[in-house]
N, C-alpha and C positions, 0 to 999 in steps of 0.2 A: 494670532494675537499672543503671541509665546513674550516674554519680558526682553527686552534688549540689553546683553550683559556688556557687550562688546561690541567694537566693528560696528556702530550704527551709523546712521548720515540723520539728517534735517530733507525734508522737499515742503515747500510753504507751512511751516511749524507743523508738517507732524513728523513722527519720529515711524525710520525706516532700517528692517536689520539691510546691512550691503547685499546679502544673499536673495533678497526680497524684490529689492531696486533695480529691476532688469527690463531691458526692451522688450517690449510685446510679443515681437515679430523671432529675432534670432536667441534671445532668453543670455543676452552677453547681459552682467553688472555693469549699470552706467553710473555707481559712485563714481565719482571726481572726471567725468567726462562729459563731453558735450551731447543733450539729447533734446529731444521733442517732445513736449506731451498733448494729446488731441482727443478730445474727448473723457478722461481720464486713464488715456494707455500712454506710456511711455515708449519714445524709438531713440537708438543710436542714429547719429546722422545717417549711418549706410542706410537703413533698412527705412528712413522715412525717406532720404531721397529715392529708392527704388520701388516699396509698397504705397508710400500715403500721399506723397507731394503729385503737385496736379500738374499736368504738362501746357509747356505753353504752345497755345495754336500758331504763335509764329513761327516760333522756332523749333519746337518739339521737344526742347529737353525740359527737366522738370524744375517747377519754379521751389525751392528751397526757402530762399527769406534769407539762407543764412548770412553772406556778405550784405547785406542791408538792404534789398535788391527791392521794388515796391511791386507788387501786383495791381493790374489793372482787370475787372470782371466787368463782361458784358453778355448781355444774353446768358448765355449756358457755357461760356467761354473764360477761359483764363493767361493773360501775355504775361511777360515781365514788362518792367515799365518801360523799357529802350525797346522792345522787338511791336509794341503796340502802336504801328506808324500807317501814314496815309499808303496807300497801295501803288498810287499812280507818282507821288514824288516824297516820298521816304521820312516826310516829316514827322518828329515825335508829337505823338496826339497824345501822352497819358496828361491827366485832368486838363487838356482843351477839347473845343467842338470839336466834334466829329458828325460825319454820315454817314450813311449805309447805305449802299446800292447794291442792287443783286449779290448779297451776300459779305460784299467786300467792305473797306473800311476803308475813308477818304478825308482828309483837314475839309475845312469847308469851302475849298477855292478848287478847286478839284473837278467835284463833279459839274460846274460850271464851263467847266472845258474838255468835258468826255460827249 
């Protein structure tokens, strides 16, 4: 809590020395950079997309948010909104019905023909 003479930033009105303002994970200053904050730690993109972001069960890389991407959560699971599709004909299911059968994920016309 030392006074800020210089070199300081703003993060949601309080006041931050730059030296201060560092990602959690690789300790880089993210003044005037693009980051993440979760839980109240702060990440440079690299280091949320490789420690914090959650992978998607479709595709396996991790879901970010950052180009505006939406997540879909089911059970204990997490897709992006395009890779969250029926199993048997590839339909996007994010916010329509869906089913479950033995594990998998199906539109609702689907398992009606399995």
């Amino acid at each position: 809590s030392q006074p800020i003479t210089s070199g300081g930033l703003t993060y949601q009105e309080q006041p931050w020395h730059s030296e201060c303002f560092i990602c959690s994970n690789c300790k880089k200053q993210l003044g005037g950079k693009r980051f993440t904050a979760v839980e109240d730690q702060f990440y440079c993109v690299e280091c949320y997309k490789e420690c914090v972001a959650k992978k998607c069960a479709g595709c396996k890389n991790r879901i970010t948010g950052m180009l505006g991407t939406s997540v879909v959560n089911y059970e204990d699971e997490s897709w992006h909104d395009y890779c969250f599709k029926c199993t048997k004909c590839a339909r996007g299911l994010a916010n329509k019905r869906f089913v479950c059968h033995n594990g998998k994920i199906y539109c609702a016309e689907c398992p009606k023909r399995l």
